[in-house]
FIKOLZA-1660 file (N, C-alpha, C; in steps of 0.1 Angstrom, whole numbers, plus 5000, padded with zeros to 4 digits):
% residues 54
   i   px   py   pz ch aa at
   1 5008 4988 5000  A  X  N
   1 5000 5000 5000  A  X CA
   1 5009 5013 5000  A  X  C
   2 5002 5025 4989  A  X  N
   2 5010 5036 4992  A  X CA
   2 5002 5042 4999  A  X  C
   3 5008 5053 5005  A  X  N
   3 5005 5064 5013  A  X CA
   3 5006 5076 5008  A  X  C
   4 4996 5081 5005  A  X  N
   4 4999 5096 4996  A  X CA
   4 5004 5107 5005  A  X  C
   5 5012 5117 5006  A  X  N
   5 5019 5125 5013  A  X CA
   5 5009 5140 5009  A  X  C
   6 5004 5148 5016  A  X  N
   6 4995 5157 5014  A  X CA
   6 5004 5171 5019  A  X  C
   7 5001 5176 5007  A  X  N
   7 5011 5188 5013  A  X CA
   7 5003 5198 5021  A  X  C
   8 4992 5202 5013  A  X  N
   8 4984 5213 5023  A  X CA
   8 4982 5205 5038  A  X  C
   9 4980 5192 5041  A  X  N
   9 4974 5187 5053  A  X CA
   9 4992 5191 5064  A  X  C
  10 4999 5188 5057  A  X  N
  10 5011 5192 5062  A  X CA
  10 5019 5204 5070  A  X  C
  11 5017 5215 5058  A  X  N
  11 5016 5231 5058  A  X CA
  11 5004 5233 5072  A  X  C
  12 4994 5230 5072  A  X  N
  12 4984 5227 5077  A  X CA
  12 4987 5226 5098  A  X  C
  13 4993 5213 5095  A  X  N
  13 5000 5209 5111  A  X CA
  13 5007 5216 5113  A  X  C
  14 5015 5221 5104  A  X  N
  14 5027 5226 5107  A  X CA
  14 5021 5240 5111  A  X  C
  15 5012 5250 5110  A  X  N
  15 5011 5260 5114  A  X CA
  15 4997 5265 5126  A  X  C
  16 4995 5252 5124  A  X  N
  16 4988 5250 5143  A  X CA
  16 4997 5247 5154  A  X  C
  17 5009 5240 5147  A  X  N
  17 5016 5237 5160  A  X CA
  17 5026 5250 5160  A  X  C
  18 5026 5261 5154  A  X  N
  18 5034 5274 5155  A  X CA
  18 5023 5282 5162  A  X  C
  19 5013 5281 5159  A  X  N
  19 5001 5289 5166  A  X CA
  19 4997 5285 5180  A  X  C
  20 5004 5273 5184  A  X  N
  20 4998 5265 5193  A  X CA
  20 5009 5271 5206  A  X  C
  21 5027 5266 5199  A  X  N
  21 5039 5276 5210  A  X CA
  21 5033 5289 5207  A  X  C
  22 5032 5295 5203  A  X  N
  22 5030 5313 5202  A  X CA
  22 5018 5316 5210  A  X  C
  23 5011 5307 5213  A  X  N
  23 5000 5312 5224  A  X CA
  23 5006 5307 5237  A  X  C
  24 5012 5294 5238  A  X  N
  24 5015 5292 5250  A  X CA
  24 5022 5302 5259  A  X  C
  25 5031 5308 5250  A  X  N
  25 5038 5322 5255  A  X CA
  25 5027 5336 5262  A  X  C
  26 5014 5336 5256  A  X  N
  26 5008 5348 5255  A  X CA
  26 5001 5344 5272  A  X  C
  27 4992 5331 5269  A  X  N
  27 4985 5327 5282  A  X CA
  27 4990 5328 5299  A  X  C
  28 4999 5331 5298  A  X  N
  28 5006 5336 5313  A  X CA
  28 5000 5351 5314  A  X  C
  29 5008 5353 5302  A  X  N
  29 5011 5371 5309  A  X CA
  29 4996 5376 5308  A  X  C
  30 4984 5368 5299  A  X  N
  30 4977 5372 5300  A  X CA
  30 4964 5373 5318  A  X  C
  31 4970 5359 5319  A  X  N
  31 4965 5356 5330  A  X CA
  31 4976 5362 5343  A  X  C
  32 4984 5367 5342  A  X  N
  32 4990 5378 5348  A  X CA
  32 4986 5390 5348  A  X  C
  33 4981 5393 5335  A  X  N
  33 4974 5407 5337  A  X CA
  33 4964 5408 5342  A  X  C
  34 4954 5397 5344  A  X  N
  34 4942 5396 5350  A  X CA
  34 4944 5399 5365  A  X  C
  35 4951 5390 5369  A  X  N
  35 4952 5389 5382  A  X CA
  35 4955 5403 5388  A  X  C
  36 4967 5411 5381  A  X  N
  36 4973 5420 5385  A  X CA
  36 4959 5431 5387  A  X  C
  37 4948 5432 5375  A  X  N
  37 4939 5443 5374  A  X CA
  37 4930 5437 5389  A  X  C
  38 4928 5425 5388  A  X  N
  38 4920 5424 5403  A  X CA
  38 4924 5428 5417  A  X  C
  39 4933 5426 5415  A  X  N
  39 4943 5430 5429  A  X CA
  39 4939 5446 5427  A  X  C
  40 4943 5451 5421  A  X  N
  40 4944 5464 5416  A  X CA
  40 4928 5469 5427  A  X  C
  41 4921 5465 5418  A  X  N
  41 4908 5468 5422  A  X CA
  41 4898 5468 5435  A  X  C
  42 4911 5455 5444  A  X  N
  42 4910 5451 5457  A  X CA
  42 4920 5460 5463  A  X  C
  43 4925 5472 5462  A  X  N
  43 4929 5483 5467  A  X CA
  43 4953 5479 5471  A  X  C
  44 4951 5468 5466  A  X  N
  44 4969 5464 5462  A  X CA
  44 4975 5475 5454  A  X  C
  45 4984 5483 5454  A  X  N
  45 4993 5487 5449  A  X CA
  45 5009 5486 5446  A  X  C
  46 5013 5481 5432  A  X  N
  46 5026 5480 5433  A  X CA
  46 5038 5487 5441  A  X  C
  47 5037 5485 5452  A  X  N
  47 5047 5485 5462  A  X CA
  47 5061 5478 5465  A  X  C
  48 5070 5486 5474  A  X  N
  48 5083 5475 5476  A  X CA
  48 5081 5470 5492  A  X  C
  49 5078 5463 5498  A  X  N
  49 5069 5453 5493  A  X CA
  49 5053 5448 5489  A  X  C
  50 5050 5444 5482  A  X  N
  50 5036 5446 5479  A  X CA
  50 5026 5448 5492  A  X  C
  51 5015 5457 5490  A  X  N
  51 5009 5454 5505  A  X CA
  51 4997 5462 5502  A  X  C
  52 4987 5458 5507  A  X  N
  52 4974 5467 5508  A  X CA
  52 4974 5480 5515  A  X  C
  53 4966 5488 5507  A  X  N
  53 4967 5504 5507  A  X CA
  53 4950 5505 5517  A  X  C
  54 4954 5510 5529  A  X  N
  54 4943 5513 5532  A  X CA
  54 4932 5527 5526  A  X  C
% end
């Protein structure tokens, strides 16, 4: 049996798994920014050392 080799299915994988690392990177900081705006809003201010602001 042959196996046909598909190029677009190829190209294909190949740029979900680029799209796949390049988000892994984004999902932190994004979920870092979140965090950071809640705090924010719970009266935290970036301080040395962090600490609630009455």
């Amino acid at each position: 049996m042959k196996t046909k080799i598909n190029f677009s299915r190829i190209a294909l994988l190949g740029a979900a798994g680029l799209v796949l690392l390049g988000m892994s990177s984004c999902l932190p900081l994004a979920a870092g920014a979140a965090v950071g705006y809640v705090a924010h809003d719970e009266g935290y201010r970036l301080r040395n050392p962090i600490k609630k602001v009455e």
